[in-house]
Residue, then its C-alpha position, 0 to 999 in steps of 0.5 A: x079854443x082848447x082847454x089845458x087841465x090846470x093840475x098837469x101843469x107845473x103851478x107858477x109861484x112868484x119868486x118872493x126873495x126879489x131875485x131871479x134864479x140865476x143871480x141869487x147867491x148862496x149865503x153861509x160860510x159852508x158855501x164859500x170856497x175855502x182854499x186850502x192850497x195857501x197855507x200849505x204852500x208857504x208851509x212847504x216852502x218855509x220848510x224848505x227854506x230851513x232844510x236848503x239853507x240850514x241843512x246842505x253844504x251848496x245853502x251854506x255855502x251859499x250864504x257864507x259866500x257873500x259876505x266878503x271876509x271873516x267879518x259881516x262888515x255892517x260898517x260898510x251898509x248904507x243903513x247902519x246909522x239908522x240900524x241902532x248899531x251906532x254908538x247914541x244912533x236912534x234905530x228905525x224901528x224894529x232895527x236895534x233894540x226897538x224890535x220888542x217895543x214896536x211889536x207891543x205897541x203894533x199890538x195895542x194898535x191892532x187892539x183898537x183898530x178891532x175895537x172901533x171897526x167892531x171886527x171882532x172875530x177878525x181882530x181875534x185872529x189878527x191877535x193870534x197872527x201876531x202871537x203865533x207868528x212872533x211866539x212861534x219864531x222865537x222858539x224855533x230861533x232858540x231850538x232849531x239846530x244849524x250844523x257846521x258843514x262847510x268848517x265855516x268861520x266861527x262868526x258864521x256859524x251863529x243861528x239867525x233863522x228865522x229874523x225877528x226883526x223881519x217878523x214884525x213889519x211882516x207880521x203887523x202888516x198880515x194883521x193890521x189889514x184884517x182890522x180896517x175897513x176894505x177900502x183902506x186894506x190896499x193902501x194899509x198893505x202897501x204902507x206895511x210892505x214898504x216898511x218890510x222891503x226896509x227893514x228884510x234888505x236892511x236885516x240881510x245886508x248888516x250881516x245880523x242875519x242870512x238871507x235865509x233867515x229873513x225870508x223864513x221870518x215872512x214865510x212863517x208870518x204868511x203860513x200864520x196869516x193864510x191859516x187865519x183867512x182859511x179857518x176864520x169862514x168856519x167860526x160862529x157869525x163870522x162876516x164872509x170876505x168883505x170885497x176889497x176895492x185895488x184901484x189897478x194901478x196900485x200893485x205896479x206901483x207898490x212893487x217898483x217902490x218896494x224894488x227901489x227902497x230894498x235895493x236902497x236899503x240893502x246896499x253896501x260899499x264894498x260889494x255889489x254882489x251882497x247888495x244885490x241879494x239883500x235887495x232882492x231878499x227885501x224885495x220876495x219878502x214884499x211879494x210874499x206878503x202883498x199876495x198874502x195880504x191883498x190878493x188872496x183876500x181879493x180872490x176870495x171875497x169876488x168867489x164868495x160873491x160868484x153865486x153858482x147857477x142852479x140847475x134849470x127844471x126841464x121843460x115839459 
């Protein structure tokens, strides 16, 4: 028999955390991967939505173009009794006047939400979403020019970007998600996403506001939104992305309902062509916010949960 002298061999010591090496995870917000390329992106693309639609005779033009005549015709949508604009009609809320009202009253929710859930620094942001998102279009609604370029009609030339009657489901829904239990957030997503196809098809329709203006509303909510999931990981005890359960048919059905309600929503007698774009404004409003909202958040929380693999000793 040979004999090994024991001190030129690496000593054994027993893995005392209870996992193998290759499994075991790095703890710590600083070892998540926080993706930077979100926020920037919907950023850009609210940037260049203003700039297209606001700023070039081809976006005026463009959107002036589908209304029929020198008035927006908010008679001939499917949605004007619900809208608030009918003499003692009730508007569906934020239609009308109830804008203001249904963002305070979504805000306390979200209060309690926080509260009972005990998601402190999660309802800290959800709060500044809102507060943000909805301070945030209001003065750009009153400061942002909209030059006449294209000698358009008088009635035509008024400055709607962005929608705040947009911003509130788009902006309640990015919040209320970050608030509830993970098992909920997909169905909380999908509830918000449907009453936004609602109310963005509905906005762009009336003639109240452009197109332009009801998708830069959602883009300000979700650049808001994707900010707040980038910067949460960096603050104090701030929880590591919670693993949202999406049962695999739910996006399928969320997006054809949310196609059918902003195509029911945004149609019109008197023209096809102004149905159409409002449903189909309704309708990138709802996947705007729904990648914002679910699967972004999903991405996350299953790489937080992905441990890197450690580099194995050489064997001597």
């Amino acid at each position: 028999m040979t004999q090994h002298d024991s001190s030129t061999l690496p000593a054994h010591r027993p893995d005392t955390s209870g996992q193998t090496p290759e499994v075991r995870a790095v703890s710590g917000p600083s070892s998540t991967k926080r993706p930077w390329m979100p926020p920037l992106l919907y950023a850009l693309g609210l940037l260049a939505m203003y700039l297209f639609a606001v700023y070039t005779p081809v976006g005026q033009r463009a959107e002036n173009g589908i209304f029929n005549s020198s008035e927006p015709g908010s008679l001939d949508a499917w949605f004007y009794p619900l809208s608030g604009s009918e003499l003692d009609s009730t508007p569906m809320p934020p239609m009308g006047e109830s804008a203001e009202p249904t963002l305070m009253v979504g805000l306390a929710v979200l209060v309690v939400l926080a509260l009972v859930g005990r998601y402190w620094w999660r309802g800290c942001a959800a709060l500044a979403i809102v507060v943000l998102t909805a301070g945030g279009g209001e003065v750009l609604h009153k400061v942002l020019p909209r030059p006449d370029l294209v000698n358009a009609p008088e009635n035509l030339v008024f400055q709607g970007f962005p929608s705040g009657h947009a911003t509130v489901p788009a902006v309640l829904t990015l919040a209320a998600v970050l608030v509830v239990a993970p098992r909920i957030r997909p169905y909380v997503a999908a509830i918000g996403v449907l009453w936004l196809a609602c109310v963005a098809s509905a906005s762009a329709t009336m003639g109240g506001h452009r197109p332009s203006d009801v998708l830069g509303a959602t883009l300000i909510a979700c650049t808001c939104s994707t900010l707040a999931t980038w910067l949460v990981p960096l603050l104090p005890r701030a929880a590591a992305p919670d693993v949202m359960p999406i049962p695999r048919a739910l996006p399928a059905v969320v997006l054809a309902l949310s196609a059918a309600l902003a195509l029911v929503c945004g149609a019109r007698d008197d023209s096809l062509t102004r149905s159409l774009t409002s449903g189909a404004t309704g309708f990138v409003c709802v996947a705007l916010v729904w990648y914002a909202a679910v699967t972004l958040p999903s991405r996350l929380a299953q790489t937080a949960g992905r441990a890197p693999r450690p580099r194995r000793a050489p064997d001597l």
